[in-house]
C-alpha positions as a Python dict, from the first residue, in 0.01 Angstrom:
ca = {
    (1, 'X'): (0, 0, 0),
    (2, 'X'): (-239, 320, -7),
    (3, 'X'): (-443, 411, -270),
    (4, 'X'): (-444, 819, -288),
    (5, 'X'): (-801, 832, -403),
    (6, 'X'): (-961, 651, -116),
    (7, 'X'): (-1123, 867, 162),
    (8, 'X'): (-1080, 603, 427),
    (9, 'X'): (-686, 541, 351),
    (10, 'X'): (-660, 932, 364),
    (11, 'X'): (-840, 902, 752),
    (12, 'X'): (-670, 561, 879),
    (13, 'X'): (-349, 766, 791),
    (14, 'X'): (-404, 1086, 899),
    (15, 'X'): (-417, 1314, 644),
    (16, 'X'): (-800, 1400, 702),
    (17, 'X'): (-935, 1473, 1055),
    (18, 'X'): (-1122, 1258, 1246),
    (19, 'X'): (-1225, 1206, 1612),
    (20, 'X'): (-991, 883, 1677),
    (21, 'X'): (-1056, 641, 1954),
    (22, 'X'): (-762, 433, 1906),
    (23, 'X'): (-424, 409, 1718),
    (24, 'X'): (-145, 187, 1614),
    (25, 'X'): (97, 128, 1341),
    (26, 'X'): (-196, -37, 1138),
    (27, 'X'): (-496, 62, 1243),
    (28, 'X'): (-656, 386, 1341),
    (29, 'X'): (-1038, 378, 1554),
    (30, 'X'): (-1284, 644, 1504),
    (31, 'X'): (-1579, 729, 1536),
    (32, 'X'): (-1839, 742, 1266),
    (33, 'X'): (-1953, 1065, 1160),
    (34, 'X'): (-2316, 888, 1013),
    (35, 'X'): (-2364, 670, 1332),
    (36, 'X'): (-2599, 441, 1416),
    (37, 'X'): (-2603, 517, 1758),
    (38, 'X'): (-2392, 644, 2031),
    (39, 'X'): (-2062, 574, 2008),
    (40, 'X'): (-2066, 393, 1658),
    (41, 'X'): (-1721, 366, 1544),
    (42, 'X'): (-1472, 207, 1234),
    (43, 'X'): (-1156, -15, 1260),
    (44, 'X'): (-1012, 109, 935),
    (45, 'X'): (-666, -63, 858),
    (46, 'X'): (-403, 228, 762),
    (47, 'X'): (-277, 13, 439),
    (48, 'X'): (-567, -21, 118),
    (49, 'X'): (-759, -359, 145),
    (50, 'X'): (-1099, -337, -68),
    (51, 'X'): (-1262, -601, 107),
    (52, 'X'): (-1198, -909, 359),
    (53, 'X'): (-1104, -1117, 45),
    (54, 'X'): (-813, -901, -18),
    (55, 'X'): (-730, -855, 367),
    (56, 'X'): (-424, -1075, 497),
    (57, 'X'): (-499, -1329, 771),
    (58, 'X'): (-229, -1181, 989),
    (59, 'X'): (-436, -854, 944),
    (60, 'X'): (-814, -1015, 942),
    (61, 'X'): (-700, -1170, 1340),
    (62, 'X'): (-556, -823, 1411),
    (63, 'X'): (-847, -648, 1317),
    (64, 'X'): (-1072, -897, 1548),
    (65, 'X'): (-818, -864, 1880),
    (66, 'X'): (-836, -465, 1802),
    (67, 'X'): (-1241, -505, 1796),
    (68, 'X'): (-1276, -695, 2092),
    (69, 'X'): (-1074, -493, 2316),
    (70, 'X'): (-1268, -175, 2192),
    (71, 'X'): (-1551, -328, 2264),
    (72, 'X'): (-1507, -372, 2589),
    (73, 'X'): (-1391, -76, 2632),
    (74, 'X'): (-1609, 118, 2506),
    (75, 'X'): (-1902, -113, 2629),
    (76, 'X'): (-1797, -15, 2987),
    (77, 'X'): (-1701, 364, 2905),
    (78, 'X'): (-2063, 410, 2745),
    (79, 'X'): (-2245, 158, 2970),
    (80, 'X'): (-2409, -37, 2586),
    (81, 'X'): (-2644, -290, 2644),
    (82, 'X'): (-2542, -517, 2408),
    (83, 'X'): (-2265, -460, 2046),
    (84, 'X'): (-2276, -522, 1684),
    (85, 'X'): (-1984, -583, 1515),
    (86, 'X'): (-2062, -513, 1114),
    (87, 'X'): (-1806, -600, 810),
    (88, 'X'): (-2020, -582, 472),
    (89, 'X'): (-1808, -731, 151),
    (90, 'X'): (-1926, -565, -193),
    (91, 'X'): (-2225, -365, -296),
    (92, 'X'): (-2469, -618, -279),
    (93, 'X'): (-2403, -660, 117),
    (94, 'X'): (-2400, -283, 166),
    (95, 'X'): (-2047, -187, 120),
    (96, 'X'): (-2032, 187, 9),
    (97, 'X'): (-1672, 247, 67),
    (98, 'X'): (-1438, 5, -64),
    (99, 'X'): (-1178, -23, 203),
    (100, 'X'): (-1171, -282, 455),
    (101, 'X'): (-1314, -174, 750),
    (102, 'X'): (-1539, -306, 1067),
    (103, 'X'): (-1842, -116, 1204),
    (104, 'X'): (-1819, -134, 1584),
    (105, 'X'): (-2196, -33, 1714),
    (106, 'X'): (-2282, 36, 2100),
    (107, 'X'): (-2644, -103, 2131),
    (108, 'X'): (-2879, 1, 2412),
    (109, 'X'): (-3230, -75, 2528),
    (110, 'X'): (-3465, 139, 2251),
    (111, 'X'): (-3205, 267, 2048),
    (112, 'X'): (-3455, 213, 1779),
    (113, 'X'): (-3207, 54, 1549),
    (114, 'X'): (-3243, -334, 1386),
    (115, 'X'): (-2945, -500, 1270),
    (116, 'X'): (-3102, -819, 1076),
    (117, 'X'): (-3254, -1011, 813),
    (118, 'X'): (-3587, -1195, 752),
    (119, 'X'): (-3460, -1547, 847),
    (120, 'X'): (-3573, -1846, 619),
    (121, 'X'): (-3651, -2188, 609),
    (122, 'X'): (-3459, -2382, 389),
    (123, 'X'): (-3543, -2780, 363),
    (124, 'X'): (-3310, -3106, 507),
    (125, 'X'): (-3248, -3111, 118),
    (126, 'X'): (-3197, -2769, 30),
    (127, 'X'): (-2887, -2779, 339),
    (128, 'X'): (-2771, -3058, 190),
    (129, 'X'): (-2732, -2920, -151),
    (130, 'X'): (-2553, -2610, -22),
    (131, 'X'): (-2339, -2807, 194),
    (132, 'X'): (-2242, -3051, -72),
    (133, 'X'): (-2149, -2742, -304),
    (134, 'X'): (-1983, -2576, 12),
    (135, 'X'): (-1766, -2862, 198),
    (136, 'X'): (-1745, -3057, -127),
}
């Protein structure tokens, strides 16, 4: 399924231009026109998935073989330091286009770029808690 108002369904399909790294009958790699750094590319699926939630498992372990074998290929072709693979799920996590997709980001020494968050420190009890609401 496609939805005909979504920018990303209209690039994983085709019908816009785009510089594409890779292509098969569901996905379509290319590279990120507001990238992070060089060589920062999407895995965008060529049917309409909003979000990982919505994604099918047959698709979710397709979409993490694709990643790993563009990593390393573009990890040798670009000579990266190090990668980041990104997949943000609603607003609050930084999704701005709501179609499934996977940031694939070359890092290298000084790039200037921080991919993080201010780590915590929750207590033995606090762990427990969340695991107890988790795990059940």
């Amino acid at each position: 399924m496609r939805d005909d108002n979504c920018i990303f369904c209209k690039i994983a399909n085709g019908e816009i231009p785009s510089r594409t790294l890779y292509e098969d009958e569901r996905f379509r790699v290319i590279l990120d026109l507001g990238a992070a750094t060089r060589g920062h590319a999407l895995i965008l699926p060529k049917e309409h998935f909003a979000d990982l939630v919505e994604l099918p498992e047959d698709w979710a372990a397709g979409a993490m073989v694709l990643a790993k074998k563009m990593m390393m290929k573009m990890k040798a072709a670009l000579h990266a330091d190090g990668f980041n693979l990104v997949q943000n799920n609603g607003t609050t996590a930084g999704q701005t286009v709501f179609h499934f997709h996977i940031h694939l980001i070359p890092r290298y020494a000084e790039d200037g770029q921080t991919i993080g968050w201010k780590a915590g420190s929750p207590t033995p009890e606090e762990l427990e808690a969340v695991q107890k609401e988790i795990a059940g």
